[in-house]
VEXDREN-2710 file (C-alpha; in Angstrom, 1 decimal):
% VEXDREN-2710
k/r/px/py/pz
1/UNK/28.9/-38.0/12.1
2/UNK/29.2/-36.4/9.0
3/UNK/26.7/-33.3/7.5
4/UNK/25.2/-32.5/4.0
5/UNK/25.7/-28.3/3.1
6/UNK/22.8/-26.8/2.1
7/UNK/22.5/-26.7/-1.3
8/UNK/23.3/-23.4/-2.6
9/UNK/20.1/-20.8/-4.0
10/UNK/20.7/-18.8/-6.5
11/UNK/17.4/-17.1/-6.8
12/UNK/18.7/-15.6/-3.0
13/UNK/22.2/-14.7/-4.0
14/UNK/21.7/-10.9/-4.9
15/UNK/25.2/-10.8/-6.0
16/UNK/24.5/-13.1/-9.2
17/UNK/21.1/-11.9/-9.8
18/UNK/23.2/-8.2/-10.5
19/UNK/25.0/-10.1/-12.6
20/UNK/22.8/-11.7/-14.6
21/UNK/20.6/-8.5/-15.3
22/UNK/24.5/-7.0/-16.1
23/UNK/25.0/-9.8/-18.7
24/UNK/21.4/-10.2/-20.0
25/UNK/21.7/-6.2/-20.8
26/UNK/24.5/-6.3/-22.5
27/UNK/23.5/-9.2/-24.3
28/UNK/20.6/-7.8/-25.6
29/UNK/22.5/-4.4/-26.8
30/UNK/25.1/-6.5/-28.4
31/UNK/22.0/-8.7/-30.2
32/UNK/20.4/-5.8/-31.7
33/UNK/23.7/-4.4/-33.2
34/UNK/24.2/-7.8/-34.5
35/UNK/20.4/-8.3/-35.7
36/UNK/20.3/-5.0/-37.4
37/UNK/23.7/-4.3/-39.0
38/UNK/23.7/-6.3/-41.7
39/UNK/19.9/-5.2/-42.7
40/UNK/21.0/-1.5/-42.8
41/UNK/23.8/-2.4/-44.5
42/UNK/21.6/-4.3/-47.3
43/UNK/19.6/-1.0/-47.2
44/UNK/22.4/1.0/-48.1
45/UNK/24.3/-0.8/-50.5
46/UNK/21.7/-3.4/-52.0
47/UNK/24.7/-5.6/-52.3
48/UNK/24.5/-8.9/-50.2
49/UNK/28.6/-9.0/-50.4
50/UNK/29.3/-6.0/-49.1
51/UNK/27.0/-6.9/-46.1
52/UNK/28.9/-10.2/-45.7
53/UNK/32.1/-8.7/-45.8
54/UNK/30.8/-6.5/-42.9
55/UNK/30.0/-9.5/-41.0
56/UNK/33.3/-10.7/-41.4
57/UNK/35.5/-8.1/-40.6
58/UNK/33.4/-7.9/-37.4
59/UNK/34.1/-11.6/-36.6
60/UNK/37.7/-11.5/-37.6
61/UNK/38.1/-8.5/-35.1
62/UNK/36.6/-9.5/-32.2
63/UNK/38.3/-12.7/-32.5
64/UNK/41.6/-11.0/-32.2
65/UNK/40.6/-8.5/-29.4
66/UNK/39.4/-11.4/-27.4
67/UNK/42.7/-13.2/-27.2
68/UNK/43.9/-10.2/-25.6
69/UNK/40.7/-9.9/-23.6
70/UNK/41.4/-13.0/-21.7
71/UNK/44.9/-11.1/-20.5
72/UNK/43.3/-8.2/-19.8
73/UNK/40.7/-10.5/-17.5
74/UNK/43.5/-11.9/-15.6
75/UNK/45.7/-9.3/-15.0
76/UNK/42.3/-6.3/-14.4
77/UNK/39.6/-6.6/-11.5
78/UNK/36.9/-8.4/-13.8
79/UNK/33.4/-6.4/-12.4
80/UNK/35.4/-3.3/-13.5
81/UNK/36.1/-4.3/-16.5
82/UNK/32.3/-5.1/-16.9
83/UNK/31.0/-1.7/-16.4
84/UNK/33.7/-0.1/-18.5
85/UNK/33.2/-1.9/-21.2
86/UNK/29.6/-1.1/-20.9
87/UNK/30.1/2.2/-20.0
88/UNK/31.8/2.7/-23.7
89/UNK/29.1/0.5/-25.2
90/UNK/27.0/3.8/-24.1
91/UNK/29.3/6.0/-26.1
92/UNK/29.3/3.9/-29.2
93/UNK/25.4/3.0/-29.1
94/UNK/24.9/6.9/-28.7
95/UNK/26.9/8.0/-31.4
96/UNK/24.6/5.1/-33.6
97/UNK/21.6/6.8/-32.9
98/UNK/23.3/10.5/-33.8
99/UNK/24.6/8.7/-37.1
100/UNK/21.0/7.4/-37.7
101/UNK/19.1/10.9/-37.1
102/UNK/21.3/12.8/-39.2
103/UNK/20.7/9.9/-42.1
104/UNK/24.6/9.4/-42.1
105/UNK/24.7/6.0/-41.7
106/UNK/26.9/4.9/-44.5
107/UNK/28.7/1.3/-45.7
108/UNK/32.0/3.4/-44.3
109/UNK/30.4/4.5/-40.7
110/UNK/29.0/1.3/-40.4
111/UNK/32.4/-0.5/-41.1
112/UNK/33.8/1.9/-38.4
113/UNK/31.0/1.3/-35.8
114/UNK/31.5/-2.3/-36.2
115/UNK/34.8/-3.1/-35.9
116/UNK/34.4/-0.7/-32.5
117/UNK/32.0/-2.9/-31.0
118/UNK/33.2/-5.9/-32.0
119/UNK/36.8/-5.0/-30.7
120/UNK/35.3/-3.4/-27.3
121/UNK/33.2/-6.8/-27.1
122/UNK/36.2/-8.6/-27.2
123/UNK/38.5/-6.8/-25.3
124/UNK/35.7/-6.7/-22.3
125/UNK/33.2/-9.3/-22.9
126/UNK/35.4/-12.1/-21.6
127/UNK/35.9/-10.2/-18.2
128/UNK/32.4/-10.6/-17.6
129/UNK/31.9/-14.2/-18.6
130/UNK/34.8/-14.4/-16.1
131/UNK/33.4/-12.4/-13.2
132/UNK/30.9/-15.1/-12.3
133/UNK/33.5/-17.8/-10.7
134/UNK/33.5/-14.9/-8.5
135/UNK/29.8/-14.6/-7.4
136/UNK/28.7/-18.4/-7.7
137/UNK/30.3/-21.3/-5.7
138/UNK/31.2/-24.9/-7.6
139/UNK/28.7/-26.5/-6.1
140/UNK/26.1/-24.2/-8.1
141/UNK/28.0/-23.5/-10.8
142/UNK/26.2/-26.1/-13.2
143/UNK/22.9/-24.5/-12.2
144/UNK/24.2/-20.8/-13.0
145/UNK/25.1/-22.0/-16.2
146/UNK/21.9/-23.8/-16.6
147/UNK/20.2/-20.4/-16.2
148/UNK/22.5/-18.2/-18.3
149/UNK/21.7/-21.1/-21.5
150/UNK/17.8/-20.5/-20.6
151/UNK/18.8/-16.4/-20.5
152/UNK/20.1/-17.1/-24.0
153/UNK/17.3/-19.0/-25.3
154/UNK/14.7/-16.1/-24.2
155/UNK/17.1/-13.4/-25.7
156/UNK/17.1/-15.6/-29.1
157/UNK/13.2/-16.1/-29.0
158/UNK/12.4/-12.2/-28.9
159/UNK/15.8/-10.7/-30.5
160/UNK/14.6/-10.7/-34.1
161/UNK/11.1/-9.6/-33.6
162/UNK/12.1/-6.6/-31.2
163/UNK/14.9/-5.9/-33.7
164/UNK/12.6/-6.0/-36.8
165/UNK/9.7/-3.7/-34.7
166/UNK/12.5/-1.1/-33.4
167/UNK/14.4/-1.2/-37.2
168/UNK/10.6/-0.3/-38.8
169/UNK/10.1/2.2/-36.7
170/UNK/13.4/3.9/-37.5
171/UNK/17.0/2.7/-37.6
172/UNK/18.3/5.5/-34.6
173/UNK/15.5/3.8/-32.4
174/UNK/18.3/0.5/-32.0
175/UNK/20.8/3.0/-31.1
176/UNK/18.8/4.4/-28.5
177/UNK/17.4/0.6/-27.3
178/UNK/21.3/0.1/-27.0
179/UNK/22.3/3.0/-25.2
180/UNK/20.0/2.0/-22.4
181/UNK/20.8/-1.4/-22.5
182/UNK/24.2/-0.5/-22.3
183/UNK/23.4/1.8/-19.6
184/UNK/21.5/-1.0/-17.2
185/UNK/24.5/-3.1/-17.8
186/UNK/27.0/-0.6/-16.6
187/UNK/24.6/0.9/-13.5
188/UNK/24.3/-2.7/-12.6
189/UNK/27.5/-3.8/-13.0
190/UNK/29.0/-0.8/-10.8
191/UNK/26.8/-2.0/-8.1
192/UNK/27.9/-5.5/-8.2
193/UNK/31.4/-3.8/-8.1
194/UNK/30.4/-2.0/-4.6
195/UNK/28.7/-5.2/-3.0
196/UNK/31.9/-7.0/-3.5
197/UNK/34.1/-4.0/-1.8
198/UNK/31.6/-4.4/0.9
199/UNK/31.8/-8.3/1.3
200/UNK/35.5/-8.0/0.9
201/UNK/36.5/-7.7/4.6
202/UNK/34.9/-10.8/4.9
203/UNK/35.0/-14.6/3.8
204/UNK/32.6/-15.1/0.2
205/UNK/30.9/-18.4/0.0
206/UNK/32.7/-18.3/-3.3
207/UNK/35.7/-18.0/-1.6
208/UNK/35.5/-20.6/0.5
209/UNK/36.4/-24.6/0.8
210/UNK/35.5/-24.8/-3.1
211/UNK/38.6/-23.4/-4.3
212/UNK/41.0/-24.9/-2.3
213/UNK/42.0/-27.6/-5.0
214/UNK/42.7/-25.1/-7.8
215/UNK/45.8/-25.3/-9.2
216/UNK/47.8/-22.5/-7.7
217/UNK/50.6/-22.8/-9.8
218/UNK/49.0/-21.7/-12.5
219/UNK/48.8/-18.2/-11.3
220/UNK/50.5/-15.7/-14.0
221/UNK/53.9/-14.1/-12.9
222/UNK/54.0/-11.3/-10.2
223/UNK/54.0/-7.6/-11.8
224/UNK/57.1/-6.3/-9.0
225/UNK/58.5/-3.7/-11.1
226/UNK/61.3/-6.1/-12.1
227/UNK/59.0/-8.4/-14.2
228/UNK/57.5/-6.6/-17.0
229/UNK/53.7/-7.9/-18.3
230/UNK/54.1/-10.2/-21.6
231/UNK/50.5/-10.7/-23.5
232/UNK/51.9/-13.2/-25.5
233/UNK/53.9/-14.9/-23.0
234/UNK/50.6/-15.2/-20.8
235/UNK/48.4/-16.2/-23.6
236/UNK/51.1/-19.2/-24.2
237/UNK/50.7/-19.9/-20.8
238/UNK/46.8/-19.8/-20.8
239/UNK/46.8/-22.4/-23.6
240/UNK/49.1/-24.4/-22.5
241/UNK/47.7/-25.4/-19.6
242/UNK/44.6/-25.7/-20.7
243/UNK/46.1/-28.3/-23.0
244/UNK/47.6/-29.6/-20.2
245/UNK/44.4/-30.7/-18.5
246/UNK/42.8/-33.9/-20.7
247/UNK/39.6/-33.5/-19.2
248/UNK/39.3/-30.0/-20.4
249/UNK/41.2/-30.4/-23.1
250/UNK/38.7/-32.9/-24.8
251/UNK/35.8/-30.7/-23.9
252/UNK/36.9/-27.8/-25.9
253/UNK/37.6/-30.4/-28.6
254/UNK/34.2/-31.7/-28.6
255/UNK/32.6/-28.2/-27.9
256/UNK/34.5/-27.0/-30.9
257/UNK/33.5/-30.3/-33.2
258/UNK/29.6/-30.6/-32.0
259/UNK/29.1/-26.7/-32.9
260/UNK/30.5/-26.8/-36.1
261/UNK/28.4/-29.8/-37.5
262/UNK/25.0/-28.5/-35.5
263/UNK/25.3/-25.3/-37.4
264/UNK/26.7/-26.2/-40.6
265/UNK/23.1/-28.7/-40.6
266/UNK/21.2/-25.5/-39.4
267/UNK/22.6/-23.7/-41.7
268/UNK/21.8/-26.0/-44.6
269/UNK/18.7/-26.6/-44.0
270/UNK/17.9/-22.8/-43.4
271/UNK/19.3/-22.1/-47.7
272/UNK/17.6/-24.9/-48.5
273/UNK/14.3/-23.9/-47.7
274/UNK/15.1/-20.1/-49.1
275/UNK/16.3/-22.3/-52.4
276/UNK/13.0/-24.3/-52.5
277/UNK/10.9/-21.4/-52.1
278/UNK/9.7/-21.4/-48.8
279/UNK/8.4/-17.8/-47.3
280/UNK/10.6/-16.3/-45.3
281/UNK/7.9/-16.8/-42.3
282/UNK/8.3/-20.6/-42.7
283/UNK/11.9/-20.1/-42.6
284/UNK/11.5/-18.0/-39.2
285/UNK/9.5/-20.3/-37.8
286/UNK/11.6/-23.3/-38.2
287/UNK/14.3/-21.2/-35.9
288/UNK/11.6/-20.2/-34.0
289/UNK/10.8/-24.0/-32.6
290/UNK/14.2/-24.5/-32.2
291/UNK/14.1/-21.4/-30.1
292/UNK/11.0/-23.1/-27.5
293/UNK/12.6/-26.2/-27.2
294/UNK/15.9/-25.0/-25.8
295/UNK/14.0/-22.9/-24.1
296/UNK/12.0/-26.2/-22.1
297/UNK/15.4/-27.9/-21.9
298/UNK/16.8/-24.9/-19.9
299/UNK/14.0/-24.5/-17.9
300/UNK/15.0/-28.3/-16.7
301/UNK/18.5/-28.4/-17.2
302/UNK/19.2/-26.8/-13.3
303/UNK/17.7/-30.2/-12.4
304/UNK/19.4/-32.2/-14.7
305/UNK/23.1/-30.9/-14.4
306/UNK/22.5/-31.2/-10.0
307/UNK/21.3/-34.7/-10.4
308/UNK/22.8/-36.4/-13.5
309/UNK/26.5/-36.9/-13.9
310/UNK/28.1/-34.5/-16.3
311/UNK/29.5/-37.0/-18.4
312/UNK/26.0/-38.6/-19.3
313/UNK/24.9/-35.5/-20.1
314/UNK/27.8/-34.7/-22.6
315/UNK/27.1/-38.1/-24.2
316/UNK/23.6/-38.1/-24.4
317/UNK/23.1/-34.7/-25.5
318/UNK/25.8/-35.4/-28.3
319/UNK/23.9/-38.3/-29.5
320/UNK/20.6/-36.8/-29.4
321/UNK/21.7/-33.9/-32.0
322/UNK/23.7/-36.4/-33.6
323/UNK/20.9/-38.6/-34.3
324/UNK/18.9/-35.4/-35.0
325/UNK/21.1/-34.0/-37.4
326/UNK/21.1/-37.7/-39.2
327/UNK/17.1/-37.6/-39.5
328/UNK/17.2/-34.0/-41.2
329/UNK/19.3/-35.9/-44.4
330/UNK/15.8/-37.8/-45.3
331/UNK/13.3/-34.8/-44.0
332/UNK/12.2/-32.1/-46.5
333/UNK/9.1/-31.0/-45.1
334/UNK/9.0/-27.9/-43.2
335/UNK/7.5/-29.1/-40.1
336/UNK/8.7/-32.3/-40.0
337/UNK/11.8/-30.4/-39.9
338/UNK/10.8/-27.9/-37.2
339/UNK/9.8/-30.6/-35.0
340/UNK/13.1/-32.7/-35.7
341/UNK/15.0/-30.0/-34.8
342/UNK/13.0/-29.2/-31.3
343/UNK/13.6/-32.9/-30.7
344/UNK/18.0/-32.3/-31.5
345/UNK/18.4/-29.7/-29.5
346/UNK/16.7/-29.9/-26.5
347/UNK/19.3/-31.8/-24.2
348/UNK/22.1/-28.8/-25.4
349/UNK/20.7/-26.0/-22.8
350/UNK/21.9/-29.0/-20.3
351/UNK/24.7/-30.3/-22.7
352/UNK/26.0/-26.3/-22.3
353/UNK/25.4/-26.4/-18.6
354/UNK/27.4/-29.0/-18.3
355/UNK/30.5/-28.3/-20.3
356/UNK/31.1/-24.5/-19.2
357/UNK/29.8/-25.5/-15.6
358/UNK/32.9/-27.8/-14.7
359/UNK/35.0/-25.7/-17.4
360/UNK/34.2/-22.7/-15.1
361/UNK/34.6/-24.7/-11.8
362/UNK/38.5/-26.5/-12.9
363/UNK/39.6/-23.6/-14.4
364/UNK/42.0/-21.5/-11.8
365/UNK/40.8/-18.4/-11.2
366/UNK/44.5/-16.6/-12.1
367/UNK/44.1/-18.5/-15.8
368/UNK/40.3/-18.1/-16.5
369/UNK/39.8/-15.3/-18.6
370/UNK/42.8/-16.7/-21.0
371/UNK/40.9/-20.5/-20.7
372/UNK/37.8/-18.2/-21.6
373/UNK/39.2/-16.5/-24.4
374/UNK/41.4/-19.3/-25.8
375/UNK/37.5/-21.8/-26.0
376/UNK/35.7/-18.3/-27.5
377/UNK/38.8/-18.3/-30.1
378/UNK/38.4/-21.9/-31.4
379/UNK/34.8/-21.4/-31.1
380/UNK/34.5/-18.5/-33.1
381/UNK/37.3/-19.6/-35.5
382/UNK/35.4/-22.9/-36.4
383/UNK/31.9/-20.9/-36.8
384/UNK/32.7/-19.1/-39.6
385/UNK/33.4/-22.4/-41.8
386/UNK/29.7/-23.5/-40.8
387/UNK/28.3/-21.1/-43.3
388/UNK/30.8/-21.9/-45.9
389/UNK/30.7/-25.4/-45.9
390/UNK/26.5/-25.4/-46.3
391/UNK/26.6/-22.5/-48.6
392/UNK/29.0/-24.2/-51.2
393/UNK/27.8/-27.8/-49.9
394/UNK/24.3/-26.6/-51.0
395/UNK/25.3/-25.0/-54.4
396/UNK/28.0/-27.9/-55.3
397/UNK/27.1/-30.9/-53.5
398/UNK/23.0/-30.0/-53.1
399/UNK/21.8/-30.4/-49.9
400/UNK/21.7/-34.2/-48.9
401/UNK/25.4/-34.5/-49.4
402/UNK/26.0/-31.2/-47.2
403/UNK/24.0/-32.9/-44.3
404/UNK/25.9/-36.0/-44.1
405/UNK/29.3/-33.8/-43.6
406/UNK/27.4/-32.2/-40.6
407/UNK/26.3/-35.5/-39.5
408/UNK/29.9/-36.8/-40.0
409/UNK/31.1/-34.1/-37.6
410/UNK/28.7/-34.7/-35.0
411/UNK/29.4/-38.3/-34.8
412/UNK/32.8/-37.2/-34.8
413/UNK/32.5/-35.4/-31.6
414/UNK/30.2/-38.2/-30.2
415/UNK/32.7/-40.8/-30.7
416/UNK/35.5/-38.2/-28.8
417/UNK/33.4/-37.9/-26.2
418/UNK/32.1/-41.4/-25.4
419/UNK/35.9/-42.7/-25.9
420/UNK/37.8/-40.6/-23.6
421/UNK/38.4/-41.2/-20.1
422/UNK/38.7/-38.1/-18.8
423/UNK/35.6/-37.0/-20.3
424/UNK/33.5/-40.2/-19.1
425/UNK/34.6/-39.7/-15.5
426/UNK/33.1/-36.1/-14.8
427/UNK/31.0/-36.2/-11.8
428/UNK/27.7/-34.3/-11.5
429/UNK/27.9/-30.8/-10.5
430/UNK/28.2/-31.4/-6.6
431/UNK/31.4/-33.3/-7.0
432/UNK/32.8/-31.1/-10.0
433/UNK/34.9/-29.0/-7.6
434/UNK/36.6/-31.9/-5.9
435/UNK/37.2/-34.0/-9.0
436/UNK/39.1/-31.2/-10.4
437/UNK/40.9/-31.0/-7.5
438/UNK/42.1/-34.7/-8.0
439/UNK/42.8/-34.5/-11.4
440/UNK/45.1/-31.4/-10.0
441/UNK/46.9/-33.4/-7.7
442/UNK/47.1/-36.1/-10.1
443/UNK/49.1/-33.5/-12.7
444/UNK/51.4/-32.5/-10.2
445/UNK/52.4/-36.1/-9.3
446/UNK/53.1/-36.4/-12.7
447/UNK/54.8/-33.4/-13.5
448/UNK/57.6/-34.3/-10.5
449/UNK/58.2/-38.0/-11.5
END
């Protein structure tokens, strides 16, 4: 006689709820900075390159900090981590809002501000991203995930306009939006910190038979006094057995390929518009649809990623923004374009779901905040080049040219996808947690022959 577990709510696990609210607020502190920065810098320079090299020394920053993040994630309680981080996200958005009222924002303070956000958001930012293998067992993982990508579509959908109606009023008025952003995510976050000292005396659903197949021997080396900590030696290790694993391995491949040609299209067809002559309220609302449609995707990826195996997900969700991205090449029109984009990306909230759900759920625990900051890297070191390569594409090659790169890419990363094994046997989200477990087994097997 055998018996089916009940299936896991999150809605009554009070544990990730904290969580989320932690995230969400820091999220939307971290989206204001990011909306309004480069506005204020326009303001005060009138010079569109010093505002892009603002951007950029931002990005390069927090992609260095967030290498070392991932160390700090593994080797630091992670729930700490999260309210420290926020807890200086306090300081920093406060000292923003004195800047604005005394009308001292300059291009030098802003340059300082940024590269102090952008280094505490990569230094801490990972921790939390971390922190939810945690809270959530495998067996919901997929679903969590599903809910963070409709999180992010909400955040994306009212970001700009509460960011355009906070900078009108007054620039010091974001400061103080993100000090109290900043402060819900650190209040909450401490409490999820004491609700886990209280459930600590006692097994976590989390805890339980779901982790048993991870991959103990991936743990990093025991601090003893004799063994001194190495960041670079544990980053090493973090990579390399991430590239180790072919079925993750090929998804942070793929993750890495799919991005770059989605947003070098986006991107495109955004300057192309601008180039054309299109308002500027055309433009937003071509973002805007893309916005409601992931959106509706989220709202049914939970159900998607718990029913549907992961690898049809992965496949189909590629080919649909492949195919998408391949119909923008012939479409001009601006709501032709809106509504060919609504129809591309509506499968990613559950493409997402799926790729960081089992990512989250085969990734040891001792390793994930290096796995998290090692896929963040090559994320964020292939998303600067999708600007590039539509900004010159546009001006050299004109735009149809551009848009069959980005479609180029995205078949790419289709083809990777339907072609690998590893890839096509992911289960769905039920059976992610023993799957890895085999393929765990399986690498040990190897490893001693």
């Amino acid at each position: 006689m055998t018996t089916t577990a009940p299936t896991h709510r999150l809605a009554t696990n009070g544990r990730y709820v904290t969580w989320l609210v932690s995230d969400t607020a820091k999220g939307v502190a971290s989206g204001l900075f990011g909306f309004a920065v480069p506005l204020i810098a326009l303001f005060i320079t009138d010079d569109p390159a010093l505002a892009g090299v603002l951007g950029a020394v931002g990005m390069a920053v927090r992609t260095v900090t967030t290498i070392y993040g991932g160390v700090l994630a593994d080797r630091h309680q992670r729930i700490s981590m999260m309210a420290i981080g926020s807890t200086i996200g306090i300081l920093l958005a406060a000292s923003f809002t004195v800047l604005a009222l005394v009308d001292a924002l300059t291009f030098t303070s802003l340059m300082v501000l940024q590269v102090l956000l952008a280094a505490r958001a990569g230094l801490f930012d990972i921790a939390g991203e971390s922190a939810i293998k945690e809270i959530v067992p495998d067996d919901a993982m997929g679903r969590a995930q599903a809910a963070n990508q409709g999180r992010d579509a909400v955040l994306q959908l009212i970001g700009g306009p509460l960011g355009g109606a906070l900078l009108a009023a007054g620039a010091w008025l974001i400061g103080a939006a993100m000090s109290v952003f900043h402060a819900v995510a650190a209040v909450t976050a401490w409490m999820l910190l004491r609700s886990g000292r209280r459930e600590a005396s006692r097994p976590s659903e989390a805890d339980g038979v779901s982790r048993l197949g991870e991959d103990q021997s991936a743990a990093p080396l025991p601090i003893d006094g004799t063994t001194k900590p190495n960041a670079l030696r544990e980053v090493r290790a973090g990579f390399s057995w991430l590239f180790s694993r072919p079925d993750l391995r090929c998804v942070l491949f793929v993750a890495t390929i799919i991005n770059l040609g989605f947003n070098t299209a986006l991107t495109c067809a955004i300057y192309a518009l601008q180039q054309e002559g299109h308002p500027p309220i055309t433009i937003g609302l071509f973002a805007t649809g893309a916005g409601v449609s992931m959106l509706f995707g989220a709202l049914l990826a939970p159900t998607i990623v718990a029913r549907v195996r992961a690898s049809v997900i992965i496949i189909a969700g590629l080919a649909v923004a492949a195919l998408g991205v391949a119909g923008m090449i012939g479409t001009t029109e601006p709501l032709a374009l809106t509504i060919l984009l609504a129809f591309t990306v509506f499968l990613i909230p559950a493409l997402n779901a799926a790729l960081m759900g089992y990512f989250m759920v085969a990734t040891p625990s001792a390793l994930l905040g290096r796995a998290n900051s090692a896929s963040a890297v090559l994320g964020m070191g292939a998303m600067p080049l999708a600007p590039l390569i539509a900004g010159f594409g546009v001006s050299w090659c004109g735009r149809g040219l551009t848009l069959v790169t980005a479609s180029a890419l995205c078949t790419i990363a289709v083809l990777l996808a339907a072609t690998n094994r590893a890839l096509r046997a992911l289960p769905a989200e039920a059976r992610w947690a023993a799957h890895a477990a085999r393929r765990t087994v399986r690498r040990r097997l190897i490893a001693h022959t």
